[in-house]
C-alpha positions, 0 to 999 in steps of 0.5 A, a space after each residue: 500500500 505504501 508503493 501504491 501511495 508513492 506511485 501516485 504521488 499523494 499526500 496524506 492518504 485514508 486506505 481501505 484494504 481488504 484481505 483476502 482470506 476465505 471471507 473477504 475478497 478485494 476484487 477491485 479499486 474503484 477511485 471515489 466520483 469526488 477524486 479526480 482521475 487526473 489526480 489518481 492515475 496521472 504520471 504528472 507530479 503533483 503539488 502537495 499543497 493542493 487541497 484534494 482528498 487522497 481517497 482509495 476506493 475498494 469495495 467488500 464483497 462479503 459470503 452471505 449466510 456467515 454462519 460461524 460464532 466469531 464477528 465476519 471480518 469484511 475489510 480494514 480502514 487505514 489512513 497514512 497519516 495514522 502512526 500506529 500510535 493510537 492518535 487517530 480514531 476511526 468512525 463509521 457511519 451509514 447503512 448498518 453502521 453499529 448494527 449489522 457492521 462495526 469498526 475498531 476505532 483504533 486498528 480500522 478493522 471492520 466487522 459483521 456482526 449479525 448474519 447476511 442475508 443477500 435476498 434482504 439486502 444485496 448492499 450496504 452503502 457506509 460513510 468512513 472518517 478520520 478524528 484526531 483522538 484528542 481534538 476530534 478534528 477531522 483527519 481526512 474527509 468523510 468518503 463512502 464506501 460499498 460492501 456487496 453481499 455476495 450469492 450462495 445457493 440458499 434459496 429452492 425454487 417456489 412455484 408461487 401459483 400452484 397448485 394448479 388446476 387445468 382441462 384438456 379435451 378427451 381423446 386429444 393428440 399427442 402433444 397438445 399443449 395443457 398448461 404453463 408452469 413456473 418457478 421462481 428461485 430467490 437466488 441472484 440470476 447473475 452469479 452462478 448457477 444459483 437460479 438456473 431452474 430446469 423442471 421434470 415430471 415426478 407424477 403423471 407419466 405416461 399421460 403427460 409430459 413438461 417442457 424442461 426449461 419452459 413447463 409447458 406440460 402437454 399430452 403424451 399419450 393418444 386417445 385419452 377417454 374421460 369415461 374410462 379416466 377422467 381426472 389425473 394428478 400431476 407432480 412437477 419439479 424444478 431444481 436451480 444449479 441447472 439441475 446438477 446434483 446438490 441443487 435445490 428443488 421445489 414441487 406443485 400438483 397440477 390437478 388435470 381434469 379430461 373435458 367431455 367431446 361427443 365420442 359416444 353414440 347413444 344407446 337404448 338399453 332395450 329394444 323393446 318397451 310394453 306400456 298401457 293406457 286408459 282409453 279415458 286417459 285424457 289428451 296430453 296425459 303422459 304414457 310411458 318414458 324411454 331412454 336412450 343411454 348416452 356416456 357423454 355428458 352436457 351439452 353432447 348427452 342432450 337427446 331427441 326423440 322423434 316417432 319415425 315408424 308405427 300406426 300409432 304417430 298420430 295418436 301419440 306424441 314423444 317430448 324430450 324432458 331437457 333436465 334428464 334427457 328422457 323421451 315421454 311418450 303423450 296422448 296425442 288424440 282420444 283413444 277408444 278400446 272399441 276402436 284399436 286395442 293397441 298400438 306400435 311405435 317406433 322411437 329414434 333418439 339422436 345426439 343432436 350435437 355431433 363433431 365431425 371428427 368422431 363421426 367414424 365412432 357412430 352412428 350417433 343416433 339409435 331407436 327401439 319399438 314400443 307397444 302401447 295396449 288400450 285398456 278399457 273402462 266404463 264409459 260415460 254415454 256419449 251423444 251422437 252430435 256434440 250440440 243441438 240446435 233446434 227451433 220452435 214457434 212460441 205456440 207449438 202445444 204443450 207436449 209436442 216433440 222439438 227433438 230427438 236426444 240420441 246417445 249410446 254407451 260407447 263400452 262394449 256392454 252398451 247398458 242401457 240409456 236414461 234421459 233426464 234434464 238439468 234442472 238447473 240449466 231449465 229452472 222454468 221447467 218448460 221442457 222434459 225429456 223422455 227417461 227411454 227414447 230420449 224425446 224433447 218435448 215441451 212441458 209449459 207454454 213458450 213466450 217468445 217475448 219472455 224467453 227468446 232462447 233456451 240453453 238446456 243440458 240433457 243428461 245421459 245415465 247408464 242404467 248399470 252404473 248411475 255414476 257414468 253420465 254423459 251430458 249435451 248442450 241444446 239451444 232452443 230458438 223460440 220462432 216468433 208467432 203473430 200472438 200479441 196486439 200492436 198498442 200505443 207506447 204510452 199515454 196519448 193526450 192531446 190539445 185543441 183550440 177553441 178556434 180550431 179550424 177543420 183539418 187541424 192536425 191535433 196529434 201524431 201516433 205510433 204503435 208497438 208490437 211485442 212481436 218480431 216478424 221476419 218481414 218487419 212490423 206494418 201498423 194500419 190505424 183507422 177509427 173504431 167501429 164504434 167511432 167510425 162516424 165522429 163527427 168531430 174527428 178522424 184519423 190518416 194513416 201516414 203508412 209508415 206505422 204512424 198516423 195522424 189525428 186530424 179535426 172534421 169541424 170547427 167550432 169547439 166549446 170548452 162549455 159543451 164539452 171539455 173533453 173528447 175520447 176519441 177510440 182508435 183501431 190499430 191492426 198489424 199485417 200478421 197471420 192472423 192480424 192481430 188489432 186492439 183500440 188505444 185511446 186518445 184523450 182531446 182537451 178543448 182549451 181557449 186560445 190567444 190569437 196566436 193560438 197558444 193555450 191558455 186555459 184547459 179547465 171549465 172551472 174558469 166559467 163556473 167559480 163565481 167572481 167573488 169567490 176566490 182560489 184561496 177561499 175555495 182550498 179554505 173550505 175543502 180543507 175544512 171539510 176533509 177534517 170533518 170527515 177525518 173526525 166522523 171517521 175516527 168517531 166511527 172506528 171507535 163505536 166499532 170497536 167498543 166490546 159487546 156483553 157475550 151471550 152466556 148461556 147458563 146451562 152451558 157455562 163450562 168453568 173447566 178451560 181446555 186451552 192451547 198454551 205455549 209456555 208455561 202458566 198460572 194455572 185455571 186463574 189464568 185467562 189473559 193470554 186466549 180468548 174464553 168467548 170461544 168457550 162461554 158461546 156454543 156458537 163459536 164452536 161451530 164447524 169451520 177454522 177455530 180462532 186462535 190465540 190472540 197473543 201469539 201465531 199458532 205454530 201449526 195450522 189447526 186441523 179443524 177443517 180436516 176433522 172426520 165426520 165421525 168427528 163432527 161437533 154439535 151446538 155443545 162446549 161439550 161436544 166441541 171439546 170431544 170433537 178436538 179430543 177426536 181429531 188429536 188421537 186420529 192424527 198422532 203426529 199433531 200437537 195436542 190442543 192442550 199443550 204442555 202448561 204449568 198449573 199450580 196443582 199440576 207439572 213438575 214438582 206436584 203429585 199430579 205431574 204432568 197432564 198434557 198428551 205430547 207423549 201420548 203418540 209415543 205408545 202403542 197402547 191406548 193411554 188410560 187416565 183412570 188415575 184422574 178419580 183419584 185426584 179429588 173433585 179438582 180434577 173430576 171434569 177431566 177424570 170425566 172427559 178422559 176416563 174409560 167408559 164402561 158402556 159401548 164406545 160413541 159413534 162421531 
């Protein structure tokens, strides 16, 4: 180092020296870019009183990975300045300067203290400078300097993508490239071998091969078939150092998945298939499935299934259902065993999707045969014609066949066939149908002007199975008959002047007629017989159905005659004619000279002068309250109650009376009317009167008693006649309902005296207990004790 500095000619110098040992290597010396070259390497003597630094640059190069328990030494700092006496202090500064590397402050000597890694840092950039120790003035000027970390092979190649995932096409040919692999090596590219990959297949021959220096895999093998295998591992190495042995190496698994082409033609699994039906089975209904068997999958296994021979095409129909690519075979039409009892099909099912490079693997396509059998039911009846129409004229006679309804059981039995209506299609009931033949007739009068038309259902039932019915519509027309009188459409009244002279149009008529002749309606107008001389006026008919009311004189009093009814005849042009006489009611009014109307009332001539409106309305209104009170006073008298006849002898105190709730007893005779039982008279035949609080809840059945029930003038008699008529009719409620009296019901020794249960016995109820009651009950003991004589004849 001192030849160097006295080659170069400089002054005060600072070295780097780095010794070459087994860590460090000085591999060159580069002059600082602050030095001057000229100053370095020029042969020129130069001055020493210049102020230019003496700078030697050298870079470090240091191992990575130092892995030793002593301090790495990288190099020595030196200035020439410095004695050997301890009177210059070295500092270091910069990248890692007292944590990665340290000086002697003394010697120079410059450290690594903790372990290199170049894939952290590949260099290290540090200031150095020389003190005086005792002043620390600066000795040289601060200069930097480089250590580079220096490549090892510490680093295996990474596949930083992997593992991968890759399809490939089935039956592909050899070399067909599959996917790109790459593994990156941490290693400096620039030094040795250290990031050299080269990549090899461990896993997946014979199938598939890599490119050693790209990583292309490709297929290695012919005729690959994803049904036989479809997916495959594959294991890929690359190894840095080029691949020479003490290399590192890294792995991934690249999952290959073989992807469908259509290769396989569809099979049918049978070539013969055995389905049934239901002659009822309706349009659409499906039949039966078949499937043609096809080892591809997605959009190559997709199928259709078309009918390509067999007698039965057009009775039934194949779809392909798109989610499990099946044919379902449908009813394309009715069936009928009575028919054809079976059927043959024959089915193609194809791939509709084909590659032109498998074709020599096909034919892609295949069919198979299918017999259908129509299996037979019970039918309902089935009507000739599916509709009826028919037309009747309104006055066709109750009775009359319109139509003959024909239907037949379609089964090979053919029941037989009853005939019947709908009533709900026919609520007027104006037809009926024969239950055997089937004939429409009409059962009430038709009214084309009331109902023009008929939509009625007639049924048909088998007589062996009630629950098969056939049904079918029948719309009747009801034709028009000439059976109704044209009239006026409404209230004709009409106005004439006193001034009126002759010919004077009064008033325009019109008629109308319910009735709807093919031709159209035609009205002809003409006076009545019994008018056809008036005097007063006559009548023009305008030939357009309307006519004209026109004046024969003039002349016309309100005095004389204030109103006039004049009869006109109106005839139709049916067959027959058909005429009624409407009326036209004419008013006289006295007119102004203009012949505006200005009073239609005689009352004008006959109201005196000094009688007015108002005093006229005064006494009408006091008359009508004079009538209002003789009314009231009448309805009053009316009303008054008249003393009964009471016949001494006849007097009954024992009351039978009909009650619907519970009562007082005999004290009780507010809620029926006794005149009933005190007058015989009441008693005579005819409806008996009921109960003046209350509606009998069942008719009484008085006017249907016997005559062996009949009544004589007697309370007696009457009570024995009721007595009859409720044991003749068992399911009548008693006369003498249910009552509570104060000595007989619920919660007495008497219990209950009403009949109600008496029609719940075969035998004849004996009360013979009622005599040993006591004389309260001696009446009835009398009317319901057995007798011991013969019994009476009613």
């Amino acid at each position: 180092m001192s030849n160097a500095k006295s080659r170069l000619g400089l002054g005060t110098s600072l070295y780097f020296w780095a010794l070459m040992d087994l860590t460090t290597t000085v591999l060159s010396s580069t002059p600082k870019p602050e030095v001057e070259l000229e100053a370095l390497f020029s042969d020129k003597p130069q001055s020493h009183q210049r102020s230019k630094r003496s700078w030697v640059w050298n870079q470090f190069f240091v191992l990575e990975e130092y892995t030793g328990t002593d301090p790495l030494y990288v190099g020595k700092l030196h200035s020439d300045m410095d004695r050997g006496d301890g009177s210059i202090r070295y500092i270091l500064s910069g990248e890692g300067a007292g944590i990665v590397f340290t000086i002697d402050d003394t010697t120079g000597d410059i450290h690594a203290i903790q372990r290199l890694d170049r894939e952290e840092r590949a260099q290290y950039t540090l200031r150095a400078q020389a003190l005086d120790r005792r002043t620390g003035r600066p000795m040289e000027p601060e200069s930097e300097f480089i250590i580079k970390i220096q490549d090892i092979n510490d680093n295996e190649p990474k596949f930083l993508d992997g593992p991968y995932i890759a399809t490939v096409p089935e039956m592909s040919p050899v070399g067909t490239s599959v996917i790109q692999v790459t593994a990156t090596d941490a290693d400096d590219p620039t030094y040795g071998n250290s990031a050299r990959v080269v990549y090899s297949i461990l896993q997946g021959q014979p199938y598939f091969s890599v490119d050693s220096k790209t990583g292309v895999i490709r297929t290695a093998l012919m005729n690959m078939d994803r049904e036989a295998k479809e997916s495959y591992e594959v294991i890929i190495q690359a190894k840095d150092m080029g691949g020479q042995l003490g290399g590192l190496a890294g792995t991934t698994t690249i999952n290959i998945t073989l992807s469908d082409v259509n290769d396989n033609p569809p099979r049918f699994p049978q070539k013969h298939y055995q389905m049934s039906v239901l002659e009822s089975a309706p349009v659409s209904s499906t039949v039966g499935r078949v499937f043609a068997k096809d080892l591809d999958e997605g959009i190559n296994a997709e199928m259709k299934y078309t009918i390509v021979d067999g007698d039965g095409a057009d009775a039934f129909d194949i779809n392909t259902d798109p989610n499990f690519q099946v044919g379902i075979i449908t009813v394309k039409k009715p069936l009928s065993f009575e028919s054809k009892k079976s059927y043959t099909l024959k089915i193609e099912g194809a791939n509709p999707h084909l590659e032109m490079r498998f074709l020599n693997l096909g034919p892609f396509q295949d069919t198979t045969t299918v017999h259908i059998s129509v299996e037979d039911v019970d039918e309902p009846p089935v009507f000739g014609p599916g509709f009826y129409f028919v037309e009747v004229p309104e006055d066709v006679t109750i009775g009359t066949t319109i139509q003959i309804i024909s239907a037949k059981d379609p089964d090979v039995t053919n029941n037989s066939i009853r005939y019947s209506i709908d009533r709900s299609s026919d609520p007027g009931r104006f037809f009926y149908v024969d239950i055997s033949t089937g004939a429409l007739m009409t059962a009430r009068p038709l009214d084309r002007e009331e109902f023009s038309w008929h939509n009625i259902t007639v049924l048909a039932m088998e007589m062996n199975n009630p629950s098969q019915v056939g049904s079918v519509a029948v719309t009747i027309k009801v034709l028009d008959v000439n059976d109704n009188a044209p009239e006026f459409p409404r209230f004709y009244e009409a106005f004439i002047c006193e001034n009126s002279n002759a010919g004077q149009l009064i008033q325009t008529v019109s008629a109308v007629d319910q009735d709807d002749p093919r031709n159209g309606q035609h009205f002809y107008y003409s006076l009545a017989p019994e008018a056809a001389n008036n005097p007063n006026f006559t009548v023009r008919d305008n030939q357009d159905n309307t006519a004209q009311i026109l004046t024969r004189r003039s002349g016309f009093r309100q005095q004389e005659q204030s109103i006039f009814y004049l009869p006109i005849l109106i005839a139709d042009s049916g067959q027959p004619a058909l005429s009624s006489t409407g009326t036209l009611t004419i008013q006289v009014c006295s007119c102004n000279d203009d012949g505006h109307v200005m009073s239609c009332s005689p009352e004008s001539y006959t109201l005196p002068v000094s009688l007015s409106r108002g005093a006229l309305i005064a006494i009408l209104a006091c008359i009508f309250v004079l009538l209002v009170l003789v009314l009231l006073i009448l309805s009053m008298r009316r009303h008054r109650k008249q003393p009964y006849i009471i016949d001494d002898d006849e007097n009954i105190h024992e009351n039978i009376v009909r009650y619907d709730d519970e009562g007082g007893g005999e004290e009780d005779t507010e809620a029926f009317d006794i005149a009933a039982m005190w007058n015989p008279r009441e008693a005579q035949a005819g409806a008996p009167k009921t109960r003046q609080d209350m509606l009998p809840e069942i008719e009484s059945l008085s006017r249907y008693v016997p005559q062996t029930c009949a009544v004589s003038s007697t309370v007696h008699s009457y009570v024995l006649a009721k007595l009859c008529e409720a044991d003749m009719d068992l399911w009548a409620p008693p006369f003498d309902s249910l009552q509570t009296y104060m000595f007989e019901g619920d919660g007495s020794v008497a219990g209950s005296l009403s009949s109600l249960q008496s029609a719940t016995s075969d035998s004849e109820q004996s009360f013979d207990f009622l005599t040993d009651w006591g004389p309260r009950f001696q009446k009835l003991a009398e009317l319901y004790g057995a007798s011991e004589g013969p019994a009476p004849v009613w």
